[in-house]
VMD Tcl script that builds the backbone (N, CA, C; Angstrom):
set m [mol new atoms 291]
animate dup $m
set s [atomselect $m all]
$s set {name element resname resid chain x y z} {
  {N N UNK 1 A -5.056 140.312 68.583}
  {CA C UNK 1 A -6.016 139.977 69.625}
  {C C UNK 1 A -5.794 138.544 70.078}
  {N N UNK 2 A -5.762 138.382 71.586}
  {CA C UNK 2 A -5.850 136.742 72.270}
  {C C UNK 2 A -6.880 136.338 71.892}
  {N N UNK 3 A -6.790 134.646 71.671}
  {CA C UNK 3 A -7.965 134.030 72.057}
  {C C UNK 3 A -8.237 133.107 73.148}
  {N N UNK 4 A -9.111 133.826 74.111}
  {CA C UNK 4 A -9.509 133.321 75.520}
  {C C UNK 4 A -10.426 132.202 75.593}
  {N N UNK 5 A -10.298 131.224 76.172}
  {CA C UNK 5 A -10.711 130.247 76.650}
  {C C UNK 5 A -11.783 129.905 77.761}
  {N N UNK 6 A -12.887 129.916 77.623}
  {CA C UNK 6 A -13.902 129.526 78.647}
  {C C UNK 6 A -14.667 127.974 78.832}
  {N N UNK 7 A -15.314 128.308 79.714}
  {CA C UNK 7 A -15.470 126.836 80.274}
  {C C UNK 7 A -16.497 127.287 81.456}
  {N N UNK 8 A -18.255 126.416 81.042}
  {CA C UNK 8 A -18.792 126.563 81.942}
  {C C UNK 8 A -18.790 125.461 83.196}
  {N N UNK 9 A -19.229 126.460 84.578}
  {CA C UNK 9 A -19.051 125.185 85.742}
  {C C UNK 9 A -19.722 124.075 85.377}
  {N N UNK 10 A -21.053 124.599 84.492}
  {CA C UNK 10 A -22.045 123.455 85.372}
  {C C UNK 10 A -22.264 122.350 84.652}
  {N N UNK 11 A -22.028 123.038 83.267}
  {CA C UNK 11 A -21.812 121.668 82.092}
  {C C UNK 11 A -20.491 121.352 81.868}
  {N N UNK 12 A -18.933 121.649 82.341}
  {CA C UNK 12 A -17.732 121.821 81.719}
  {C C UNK 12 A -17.845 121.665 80.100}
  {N N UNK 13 A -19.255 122.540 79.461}
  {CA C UNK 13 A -18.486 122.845 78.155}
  {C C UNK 13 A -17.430 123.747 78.285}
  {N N UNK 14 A -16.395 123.756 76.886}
  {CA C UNK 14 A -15.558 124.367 77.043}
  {C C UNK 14 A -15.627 125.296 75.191}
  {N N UNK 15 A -15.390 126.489 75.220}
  {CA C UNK 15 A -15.442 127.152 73.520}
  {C C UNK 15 A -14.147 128.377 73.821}
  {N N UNK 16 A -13.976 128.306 72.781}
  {CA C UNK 16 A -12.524 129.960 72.810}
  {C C UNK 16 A -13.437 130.756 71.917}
  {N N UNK 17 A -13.081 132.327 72.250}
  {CA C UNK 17 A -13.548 133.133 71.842}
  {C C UNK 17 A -12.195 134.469 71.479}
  {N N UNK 18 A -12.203 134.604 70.245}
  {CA C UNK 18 A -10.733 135.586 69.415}
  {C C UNK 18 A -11.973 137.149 69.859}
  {N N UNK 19 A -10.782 137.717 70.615}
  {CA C UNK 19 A -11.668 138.537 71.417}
  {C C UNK 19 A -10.338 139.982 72.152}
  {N N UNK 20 A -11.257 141.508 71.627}
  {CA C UNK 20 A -9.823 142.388 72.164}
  {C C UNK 20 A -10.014 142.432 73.845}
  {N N UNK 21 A -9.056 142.558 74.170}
  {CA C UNK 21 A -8.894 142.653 75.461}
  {C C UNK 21 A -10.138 143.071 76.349}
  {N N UNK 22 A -10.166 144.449 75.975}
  {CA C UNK 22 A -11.417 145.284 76.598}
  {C C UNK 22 A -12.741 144.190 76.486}
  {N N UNK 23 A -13.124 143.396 75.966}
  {CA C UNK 23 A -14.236 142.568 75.510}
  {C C UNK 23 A -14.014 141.083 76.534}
  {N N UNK 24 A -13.046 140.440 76.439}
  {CA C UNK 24 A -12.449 139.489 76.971}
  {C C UNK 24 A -13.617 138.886 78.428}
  {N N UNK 25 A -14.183 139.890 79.471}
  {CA C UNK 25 A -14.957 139.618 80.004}
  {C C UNK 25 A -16.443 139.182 79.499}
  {N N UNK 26 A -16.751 139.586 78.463}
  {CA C UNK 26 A -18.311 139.249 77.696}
  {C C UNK 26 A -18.645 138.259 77.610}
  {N N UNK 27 A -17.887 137.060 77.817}
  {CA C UNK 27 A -18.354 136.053 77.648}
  {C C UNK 27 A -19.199 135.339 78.720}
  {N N UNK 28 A -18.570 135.842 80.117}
  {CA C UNK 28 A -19.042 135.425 81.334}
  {C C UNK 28 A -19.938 135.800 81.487}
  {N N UNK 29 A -20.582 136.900 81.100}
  {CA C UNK 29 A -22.146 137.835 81.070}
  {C C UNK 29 A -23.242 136.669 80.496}
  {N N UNK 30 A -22.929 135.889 79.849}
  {CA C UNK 30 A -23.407 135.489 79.017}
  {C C UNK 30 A -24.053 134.319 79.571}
  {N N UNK 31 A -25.518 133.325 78.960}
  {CA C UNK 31 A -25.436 131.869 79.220}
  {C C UNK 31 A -25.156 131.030 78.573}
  {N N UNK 32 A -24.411 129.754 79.121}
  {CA C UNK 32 A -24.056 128.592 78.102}
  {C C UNK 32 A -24.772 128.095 76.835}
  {N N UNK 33 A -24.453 127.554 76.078}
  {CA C UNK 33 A -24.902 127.472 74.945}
  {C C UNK 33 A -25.288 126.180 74.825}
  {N N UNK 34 A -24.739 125.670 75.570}
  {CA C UNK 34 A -24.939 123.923 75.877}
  {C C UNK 34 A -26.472 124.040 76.869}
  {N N UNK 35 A -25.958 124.699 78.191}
  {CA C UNK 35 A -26.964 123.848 79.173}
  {C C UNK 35 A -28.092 125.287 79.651}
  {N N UNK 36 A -27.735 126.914 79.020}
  {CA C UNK 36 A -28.335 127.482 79.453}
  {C C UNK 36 A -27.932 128.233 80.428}
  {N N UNK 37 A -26.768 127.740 81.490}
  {CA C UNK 37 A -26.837 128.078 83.091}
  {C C UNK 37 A -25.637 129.785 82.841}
  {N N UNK 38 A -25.996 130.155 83.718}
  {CA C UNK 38 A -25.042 131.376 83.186}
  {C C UNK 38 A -23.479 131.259 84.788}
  {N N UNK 39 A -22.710 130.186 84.441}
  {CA C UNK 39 A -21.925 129.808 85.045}
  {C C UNK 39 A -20.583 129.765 84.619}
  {N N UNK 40 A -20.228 130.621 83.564}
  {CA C UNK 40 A -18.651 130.478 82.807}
  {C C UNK 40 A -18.055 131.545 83.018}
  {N N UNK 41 A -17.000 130.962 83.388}
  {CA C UNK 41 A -15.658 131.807 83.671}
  {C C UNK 41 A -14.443 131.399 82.584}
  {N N UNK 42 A -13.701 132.348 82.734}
  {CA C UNK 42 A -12.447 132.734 81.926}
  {C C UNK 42 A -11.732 131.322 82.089}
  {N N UNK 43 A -10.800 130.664 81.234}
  {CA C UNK 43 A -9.503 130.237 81.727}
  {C C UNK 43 A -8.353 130.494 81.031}
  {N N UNK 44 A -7.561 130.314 80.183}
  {CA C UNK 44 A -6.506 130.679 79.467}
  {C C UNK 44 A -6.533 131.737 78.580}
  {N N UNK 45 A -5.742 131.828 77.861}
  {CA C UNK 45 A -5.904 132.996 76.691}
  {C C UNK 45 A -4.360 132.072 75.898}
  {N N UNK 46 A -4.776 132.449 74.750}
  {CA C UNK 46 A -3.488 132.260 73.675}
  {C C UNK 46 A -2.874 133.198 73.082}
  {N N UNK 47 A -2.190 133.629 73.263}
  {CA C UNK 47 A -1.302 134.803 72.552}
  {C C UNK 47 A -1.113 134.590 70.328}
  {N N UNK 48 A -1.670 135.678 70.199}
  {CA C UNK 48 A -2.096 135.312 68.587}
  {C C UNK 48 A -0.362 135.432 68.435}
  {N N UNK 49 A -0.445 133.795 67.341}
  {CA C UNK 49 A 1.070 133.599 66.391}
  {C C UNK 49 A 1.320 134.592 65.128}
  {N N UNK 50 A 2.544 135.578 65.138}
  {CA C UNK 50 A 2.647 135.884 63.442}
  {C C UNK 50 A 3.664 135.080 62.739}
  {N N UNK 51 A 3.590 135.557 61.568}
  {CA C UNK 51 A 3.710 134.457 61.148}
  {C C UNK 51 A 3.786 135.033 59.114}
  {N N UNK 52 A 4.619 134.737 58.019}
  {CA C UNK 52 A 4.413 135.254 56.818}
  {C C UNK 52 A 4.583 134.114 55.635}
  {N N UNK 53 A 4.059 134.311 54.995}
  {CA C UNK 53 A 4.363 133.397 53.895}
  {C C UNK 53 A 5.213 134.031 52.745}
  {N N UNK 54 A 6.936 132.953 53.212}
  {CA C UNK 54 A 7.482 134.096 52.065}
  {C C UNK 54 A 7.659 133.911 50.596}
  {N N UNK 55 A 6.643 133.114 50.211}
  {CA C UNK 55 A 6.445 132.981 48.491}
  {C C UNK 55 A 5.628 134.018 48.403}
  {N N UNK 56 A 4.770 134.997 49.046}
  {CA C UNK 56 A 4.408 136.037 48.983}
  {C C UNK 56 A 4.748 136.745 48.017}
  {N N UNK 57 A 4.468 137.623 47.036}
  {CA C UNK 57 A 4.919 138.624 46.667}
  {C C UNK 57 A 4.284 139.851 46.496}
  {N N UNK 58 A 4.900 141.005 47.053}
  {CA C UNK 58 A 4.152 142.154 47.003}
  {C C UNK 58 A 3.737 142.504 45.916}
  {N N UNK 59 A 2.394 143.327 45.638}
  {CA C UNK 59 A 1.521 143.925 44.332}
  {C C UNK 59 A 2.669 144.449 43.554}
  {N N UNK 60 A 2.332 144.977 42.366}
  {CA C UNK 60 A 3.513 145.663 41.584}
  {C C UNK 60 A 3.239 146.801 41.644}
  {N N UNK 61 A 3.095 147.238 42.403}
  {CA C UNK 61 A 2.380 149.342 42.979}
  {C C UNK 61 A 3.483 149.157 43.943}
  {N N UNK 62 A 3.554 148.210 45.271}
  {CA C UNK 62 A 3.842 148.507 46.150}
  {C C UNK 62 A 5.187 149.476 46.530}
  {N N UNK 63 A 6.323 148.843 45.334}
  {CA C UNK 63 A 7.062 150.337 45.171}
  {C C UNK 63 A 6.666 151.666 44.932}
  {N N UNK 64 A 5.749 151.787 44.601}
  {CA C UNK 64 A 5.290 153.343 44.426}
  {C C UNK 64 A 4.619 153.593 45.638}
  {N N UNK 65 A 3.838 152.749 46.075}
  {CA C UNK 65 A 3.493 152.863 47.652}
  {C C UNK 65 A 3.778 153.358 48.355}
  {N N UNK 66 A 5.210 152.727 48.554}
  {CA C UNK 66 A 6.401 153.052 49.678}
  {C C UNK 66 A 7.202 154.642 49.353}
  {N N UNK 67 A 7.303 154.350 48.100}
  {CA C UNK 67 A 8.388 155.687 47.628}
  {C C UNK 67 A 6.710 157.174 48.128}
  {N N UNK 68 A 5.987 156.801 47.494}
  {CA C UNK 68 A 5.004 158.026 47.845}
  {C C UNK 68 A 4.735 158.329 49.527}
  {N N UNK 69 A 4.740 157.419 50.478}
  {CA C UNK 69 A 4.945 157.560 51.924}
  {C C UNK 69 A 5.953 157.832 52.002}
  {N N UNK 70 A 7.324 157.718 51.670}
  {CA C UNK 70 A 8.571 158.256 52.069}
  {C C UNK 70 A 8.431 159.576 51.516}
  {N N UNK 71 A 7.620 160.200 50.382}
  {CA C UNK 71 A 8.002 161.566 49.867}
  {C C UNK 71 A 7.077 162.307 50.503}
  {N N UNK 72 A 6.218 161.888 51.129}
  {CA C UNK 72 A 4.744 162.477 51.587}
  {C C UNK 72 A 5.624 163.692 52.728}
  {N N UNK 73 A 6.248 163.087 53.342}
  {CA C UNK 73 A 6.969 163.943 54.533}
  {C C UNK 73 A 6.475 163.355 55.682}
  {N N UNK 74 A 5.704 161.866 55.642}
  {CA C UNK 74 A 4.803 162.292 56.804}
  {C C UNK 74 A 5.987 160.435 57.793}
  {N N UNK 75 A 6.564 160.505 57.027}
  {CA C UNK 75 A 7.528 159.480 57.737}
  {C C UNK 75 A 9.059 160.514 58.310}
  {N N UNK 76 A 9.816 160.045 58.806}
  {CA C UNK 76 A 11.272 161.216 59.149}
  {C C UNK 76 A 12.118 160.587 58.288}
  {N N UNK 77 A 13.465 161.141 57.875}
  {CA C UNK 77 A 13.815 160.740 56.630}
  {C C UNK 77 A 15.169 159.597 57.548}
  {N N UNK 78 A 14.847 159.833 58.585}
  {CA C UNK 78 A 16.001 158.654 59.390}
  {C C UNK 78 A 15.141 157.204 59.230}
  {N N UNK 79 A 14.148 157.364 58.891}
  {CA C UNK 79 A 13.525 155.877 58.248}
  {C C UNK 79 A 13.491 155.682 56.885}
  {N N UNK 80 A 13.642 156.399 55.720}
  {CA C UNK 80 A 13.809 155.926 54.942}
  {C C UNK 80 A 14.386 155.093 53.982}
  {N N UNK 81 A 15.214 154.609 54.320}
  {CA C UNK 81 A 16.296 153.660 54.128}
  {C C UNK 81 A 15.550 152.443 54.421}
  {N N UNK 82 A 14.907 151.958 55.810}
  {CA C UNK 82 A 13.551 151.279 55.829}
  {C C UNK 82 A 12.614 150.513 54.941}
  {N N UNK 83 A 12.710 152.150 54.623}
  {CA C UNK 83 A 11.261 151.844 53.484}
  {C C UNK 83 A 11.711 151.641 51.924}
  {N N UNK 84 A 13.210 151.975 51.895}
  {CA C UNK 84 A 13.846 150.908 51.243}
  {C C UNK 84 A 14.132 149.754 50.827}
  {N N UNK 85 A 14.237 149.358 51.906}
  {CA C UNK 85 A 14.390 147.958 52.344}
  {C C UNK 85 A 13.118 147.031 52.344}
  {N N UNK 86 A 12.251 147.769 52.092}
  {CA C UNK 86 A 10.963 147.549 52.636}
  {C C UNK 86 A 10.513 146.983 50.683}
  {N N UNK 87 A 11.126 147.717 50.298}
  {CA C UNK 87 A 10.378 147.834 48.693}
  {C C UNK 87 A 11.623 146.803 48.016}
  {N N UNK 88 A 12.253 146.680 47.894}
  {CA C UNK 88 A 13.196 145.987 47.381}
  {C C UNK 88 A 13.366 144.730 48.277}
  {N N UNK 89 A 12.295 144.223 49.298}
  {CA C UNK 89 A 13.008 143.157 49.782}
  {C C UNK 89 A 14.301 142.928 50.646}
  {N N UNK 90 A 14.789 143.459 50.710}
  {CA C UNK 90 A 16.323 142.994 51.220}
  {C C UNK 90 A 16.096 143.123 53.066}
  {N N UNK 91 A 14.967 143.435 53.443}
  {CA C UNK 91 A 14.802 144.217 54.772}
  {C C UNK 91 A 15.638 142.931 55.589}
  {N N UNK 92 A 15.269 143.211 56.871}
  {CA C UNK 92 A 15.748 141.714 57.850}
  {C C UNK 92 A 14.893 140.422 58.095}
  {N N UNK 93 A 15.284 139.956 58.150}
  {CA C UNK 93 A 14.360 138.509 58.607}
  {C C UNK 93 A 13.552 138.431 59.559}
  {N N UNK 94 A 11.772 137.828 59.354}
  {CA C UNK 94 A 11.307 137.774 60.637}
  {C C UNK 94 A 11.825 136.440 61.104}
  {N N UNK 95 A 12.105 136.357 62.388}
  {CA C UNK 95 A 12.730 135.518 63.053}
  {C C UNK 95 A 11.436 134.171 63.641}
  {N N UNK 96 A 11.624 133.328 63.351}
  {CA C UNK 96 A 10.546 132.406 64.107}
  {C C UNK 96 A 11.174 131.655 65.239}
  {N N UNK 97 A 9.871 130.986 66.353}
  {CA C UNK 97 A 10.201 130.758 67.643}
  {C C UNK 97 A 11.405 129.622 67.174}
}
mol reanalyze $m
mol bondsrecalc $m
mol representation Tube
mol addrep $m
């Protein structure tokens, strides 16, 4: 989910709100929190960063996790190798900006 940026006219307060799309207008419905006036409009949005921490380490199930979704049937077996990769680590790198 973005987080959108508002800003009322009449006071230029300004607050962001982490908000799904469909919602994104609610804020303007709304009155300021500062002055009361019901005068705020939208301005930016931020596109949410991902992002992992790789000292991370997965639970000690999570191999059984993976191996029980790969046996379930309910993945195709042209991904399993994946979910290989997935359990042992070795997968690909997330790439940062």
């Amino acid at each position: 989910m973005p987080t959108y940026e508002y800003q009322c006219k009449a006071c230029k307060h300004r607050f962001d709100e982490f908000l799904a799309i469909k919602d994104r207008n609610t804020p303007e419905r709304k009155a300021c929190t500062e002055c009361g006036e019901k005068e705020i409009k939208q301005g930016f949005f931020t596109a949410p960063v991902g992002g992992f921490d790789t000292n991370l380490k997965p639970h000690s199930d999570f191999g059984e996790l993976m191996n029980g979704i790969k046996n379930s049937g309910a993945v195709p077996k042209r991904y399993h190798d994946r979910l290989d990769q997935s359990t042992d680590r070795t997968g690909g790198r997330y790439k940062t900006q």
